[in-house]
TIVO-261944 format. One record per residue: x, y, z of N, C-alpha, C in turn; residue number from 1. Coordinates in steps of 0.2 Angstrom, whole numbers. Last residue first. Example, Ala and Ser with C-alpha at 12.3 -4.5 7.8 and 13.67 -1.06 7.14 Angstrom:
2
- n_x|n_y|n_z|ca_x|ca_y|ca_z|c_x|c_y|c_z|num
- 64|-11|35|68|-5|36|64|0|39|2
- 66|-28|39|62|-22|39|66|-16|39|1
***
This chain:
95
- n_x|n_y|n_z|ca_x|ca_y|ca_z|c_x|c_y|c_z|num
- -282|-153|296|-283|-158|302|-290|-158|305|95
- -278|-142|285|-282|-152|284|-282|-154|291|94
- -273|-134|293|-278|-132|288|-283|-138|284|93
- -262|-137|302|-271|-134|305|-275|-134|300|92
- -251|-137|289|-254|-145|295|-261|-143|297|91
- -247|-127|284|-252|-130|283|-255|-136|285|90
- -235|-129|287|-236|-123|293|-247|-124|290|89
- -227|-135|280|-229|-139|286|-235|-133|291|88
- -218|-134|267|-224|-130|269|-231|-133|275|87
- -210|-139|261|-209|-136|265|-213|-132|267|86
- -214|-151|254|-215|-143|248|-214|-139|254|85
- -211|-161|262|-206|-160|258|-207|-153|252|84
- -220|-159|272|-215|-156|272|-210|-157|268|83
- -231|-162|264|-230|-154|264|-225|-154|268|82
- -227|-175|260|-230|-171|254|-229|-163|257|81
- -229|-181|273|-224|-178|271|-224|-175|263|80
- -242|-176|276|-237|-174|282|-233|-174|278|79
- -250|-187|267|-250|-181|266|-244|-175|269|78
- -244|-198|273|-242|-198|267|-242|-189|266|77
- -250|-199|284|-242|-197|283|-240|-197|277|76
- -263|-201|279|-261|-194|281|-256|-193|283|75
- -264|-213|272|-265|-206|269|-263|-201|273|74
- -260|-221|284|-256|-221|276|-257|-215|274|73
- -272|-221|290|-265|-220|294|-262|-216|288|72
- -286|-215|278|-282|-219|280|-275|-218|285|71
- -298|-206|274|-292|-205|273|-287|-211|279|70
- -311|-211|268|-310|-208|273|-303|-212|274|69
- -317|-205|252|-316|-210|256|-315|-208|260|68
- -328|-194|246|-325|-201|244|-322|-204|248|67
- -330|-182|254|-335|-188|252|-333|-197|246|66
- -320|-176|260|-326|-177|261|-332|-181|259|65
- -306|-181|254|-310|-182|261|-316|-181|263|64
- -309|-175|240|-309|-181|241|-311|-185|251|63
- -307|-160|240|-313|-163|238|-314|-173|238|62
- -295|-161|248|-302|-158|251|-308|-161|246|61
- -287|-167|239|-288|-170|247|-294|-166|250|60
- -286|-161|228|-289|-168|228|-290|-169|238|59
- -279|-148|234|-285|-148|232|-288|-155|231|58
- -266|-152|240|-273|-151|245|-277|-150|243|57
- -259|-160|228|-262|-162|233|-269|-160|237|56
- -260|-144|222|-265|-152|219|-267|-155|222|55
- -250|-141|232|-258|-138|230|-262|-142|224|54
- -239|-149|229|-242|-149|236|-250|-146|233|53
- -238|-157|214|-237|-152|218|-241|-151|223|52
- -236|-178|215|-239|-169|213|-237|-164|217|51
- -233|-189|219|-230|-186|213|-232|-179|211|50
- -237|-195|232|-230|-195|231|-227|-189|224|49
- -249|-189|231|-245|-186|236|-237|-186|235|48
- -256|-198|222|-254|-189|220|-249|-187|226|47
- -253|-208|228|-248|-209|220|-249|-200|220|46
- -263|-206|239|-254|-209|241|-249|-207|233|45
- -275|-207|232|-270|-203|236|-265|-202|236|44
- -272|-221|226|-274|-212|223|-272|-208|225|43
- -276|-228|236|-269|-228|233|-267|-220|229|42
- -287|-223|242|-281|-221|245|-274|-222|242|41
- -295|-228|231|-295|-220|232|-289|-220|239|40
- -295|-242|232|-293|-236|226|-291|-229|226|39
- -301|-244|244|-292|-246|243|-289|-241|236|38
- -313|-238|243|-311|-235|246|-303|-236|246|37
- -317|-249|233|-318|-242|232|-313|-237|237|36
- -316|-260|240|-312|-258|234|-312|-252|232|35
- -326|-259|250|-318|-259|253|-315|-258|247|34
- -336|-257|241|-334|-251|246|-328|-253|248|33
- -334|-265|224|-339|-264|233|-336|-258|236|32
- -334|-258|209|-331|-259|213|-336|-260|220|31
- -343|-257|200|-342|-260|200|-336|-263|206|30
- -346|-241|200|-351|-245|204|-349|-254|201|29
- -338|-233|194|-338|-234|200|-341|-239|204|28
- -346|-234|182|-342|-238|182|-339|-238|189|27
- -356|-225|179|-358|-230|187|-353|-234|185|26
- -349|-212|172|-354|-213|171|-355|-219|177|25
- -330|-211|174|-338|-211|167|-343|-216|171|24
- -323|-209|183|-329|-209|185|-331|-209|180|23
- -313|-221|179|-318|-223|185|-324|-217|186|22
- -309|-214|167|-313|-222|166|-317|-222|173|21
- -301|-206|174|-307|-203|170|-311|-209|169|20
- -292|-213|181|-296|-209|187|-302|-208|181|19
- -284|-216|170|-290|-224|174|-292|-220|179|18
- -279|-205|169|-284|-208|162|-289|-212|167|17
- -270|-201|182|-277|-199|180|-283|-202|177|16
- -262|-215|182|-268|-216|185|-272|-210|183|15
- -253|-209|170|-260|-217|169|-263|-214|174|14
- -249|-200|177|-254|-197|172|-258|-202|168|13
- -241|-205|186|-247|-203|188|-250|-199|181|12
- -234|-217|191|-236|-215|183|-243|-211|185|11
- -226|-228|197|-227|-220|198|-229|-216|192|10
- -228|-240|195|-223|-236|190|-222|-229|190|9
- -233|-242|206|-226|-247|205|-223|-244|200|8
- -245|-234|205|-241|-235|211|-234|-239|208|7
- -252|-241|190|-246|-235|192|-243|-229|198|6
- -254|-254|197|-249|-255|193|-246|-249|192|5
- -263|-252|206|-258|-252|206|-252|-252|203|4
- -275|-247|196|-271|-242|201|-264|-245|204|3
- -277|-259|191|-274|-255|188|-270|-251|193|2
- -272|-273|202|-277|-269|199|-273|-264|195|1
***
């Protein structure tokens, strides 16, 4: 899929573009729910690996609550996104 393609290239400003394609308008609604939900963990995982921790936590709040339900992978992913912006003392604040 697209989304993987920039997980392999870590190209996080293609997956924004192809985040904007996915929500114009019920293009969403061509994926089922297990698609929908591998999409938005890869998402995850690509801002984790490549954004600054406060993007991070804000796609993560507005994303865990109603887009998908954060996967094992998602949330070491997340653990180490703040221990690498040294900022572990935020763990209570997502748990």
């Amino acid at each position: 899929t697209g989304l993987l393609q920039c997980c392999d290239l870590k190209d996080i400003k293609l997956a924004y573009r192809l985040n904007k394609v996915m929500e114009k308008g019920d293009n969403w609604k061509f994926l089922d729910m297990d698609r929908l939900n591998a999409y938005w963990s890869k998402f995850f995982s690509l801002l984790c690996m490549m954004e600054q921790i406060d993007v991070v936590l804000k796609w993560y709040k507005e994303m865990s609550s109603s887009l998908f339900y954060p996967t094992p992978k998602n949330i070491l992913d997340l653990l180490q996104a703040l221990d690498a912006a040294n900022h572990l003392e935020l763990i209570p604040s997502v748990w």
